[in-house]
N, C-alpha and C positions, 0 to 999 in steps of 0.2 A: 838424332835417331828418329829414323818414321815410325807413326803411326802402327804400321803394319811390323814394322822389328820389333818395336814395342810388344807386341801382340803376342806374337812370336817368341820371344824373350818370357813371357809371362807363361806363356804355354808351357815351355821347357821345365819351368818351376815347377808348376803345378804337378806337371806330370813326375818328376822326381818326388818331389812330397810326399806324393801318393805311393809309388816304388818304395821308397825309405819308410814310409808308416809297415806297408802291407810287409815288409822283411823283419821291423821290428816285430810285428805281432806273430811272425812265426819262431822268433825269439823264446825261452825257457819263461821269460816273464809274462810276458802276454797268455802265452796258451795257461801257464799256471794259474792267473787273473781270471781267465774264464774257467777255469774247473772249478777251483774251489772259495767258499764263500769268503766274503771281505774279512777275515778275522783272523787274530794270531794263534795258533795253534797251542801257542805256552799260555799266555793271560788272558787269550778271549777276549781283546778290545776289536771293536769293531768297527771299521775304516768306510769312507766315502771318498767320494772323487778327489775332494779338497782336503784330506788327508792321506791320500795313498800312496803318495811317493814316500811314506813312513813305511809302507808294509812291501816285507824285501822277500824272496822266494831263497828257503834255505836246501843246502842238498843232503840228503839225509846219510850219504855216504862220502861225503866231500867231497867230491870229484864231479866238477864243472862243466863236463864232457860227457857224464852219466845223464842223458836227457830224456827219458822215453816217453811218448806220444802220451800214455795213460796218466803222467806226473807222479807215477809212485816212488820217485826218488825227491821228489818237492816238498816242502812242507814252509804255507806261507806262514810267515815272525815277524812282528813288528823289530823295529831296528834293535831296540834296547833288546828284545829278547835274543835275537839274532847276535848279535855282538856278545850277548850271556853264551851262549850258543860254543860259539868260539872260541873265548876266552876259557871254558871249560874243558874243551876239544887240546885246545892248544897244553895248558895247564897240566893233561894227563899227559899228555904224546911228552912233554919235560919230566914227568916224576914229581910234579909238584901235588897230586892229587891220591888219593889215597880209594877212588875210583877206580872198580877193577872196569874193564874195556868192556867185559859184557852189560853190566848196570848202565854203561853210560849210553851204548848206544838204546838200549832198553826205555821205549817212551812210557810212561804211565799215565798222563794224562790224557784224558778224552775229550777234547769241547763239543765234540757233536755224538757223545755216545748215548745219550737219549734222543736225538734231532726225531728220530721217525716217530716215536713214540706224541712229541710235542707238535707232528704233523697233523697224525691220526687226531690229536685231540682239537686240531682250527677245524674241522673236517666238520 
C-alpha cells in the first residue's frame, strides 16, 4: 500500500469517527449528559469522567422513543438505582407490589431542591 492510500485510508477513519461521535451525541444520552448535572437523581452520588459509564439516563415514562429536546422525560441513575428503577416498575406491572401506580410514578425526592438557594450563598 502507498504512501498516499495509506493517507487516504486514514482519512476515511477519521472522518467516520467524527460522523459516528457527532450521531452518538445527538443520541438520548449525550444531550441528557449535557443538561443535567453528573448525579443520580435517587442517591445523589456524583460521577466524573472515569466513572460515568456507571450513570445511565432513565425514561421516566418507559418508552425509549419518548425523547424530547428539553429531557423532561430523562432522569439521570446511577446503574444500581436504575435497575432499583425497574425492578419496581416491573414488580408492580406483575401484582407483586402493593404499590398503587399513582405513588410509583410520584417522585419525592429532590437532589437539587435547594441548588439555587446553595448558588446565592458561593455568590
Amino acid at each position: 500500500m502507498s504512501s498516499q492510500q495509506s493517507n487516504e485510508k486514514l482519512d476515511r477513519v477519521v472522518a467516520q469517527a467524527r460522523r459516528d461521535r457527532e450521531q452518538r451525541e445527538q443520541g438520548y444520552r449525550e444531550q441528557a449528559l449535557k443538561l443535567y448535572p453528573w448525579v443520580c437523581g435517587r442517591c445523589a452520588r456524583e460521577f466524573t469522567r472515569e466513572n460515568l459509564r456507571e450513570l445511565t439516563v432513565h425514561h421516566r415514562d418507559h418508552n425509549h422513543d419518548n425523547n424530547p429536546p428539553d429531557g423532561s422525560n430523562w432522569e439521570l441513575l446511577c446503574i444500581y438505582c436504575h435497575d432499583n428503577e425497574h425492578s419496581r416498575y416491573l414488580e408492580a406491572d406483575a401484582g407483586y407490589s402493593s404499590v398503587d401506580s399513582a405513588e410509583h410514578n410520584a417522585s419525592t425526592h429532590q437532589p437539587f431542591g435547594d441548588l439555587a438557594d446553595l448558588l446565592k450563598q458561593k455568590k
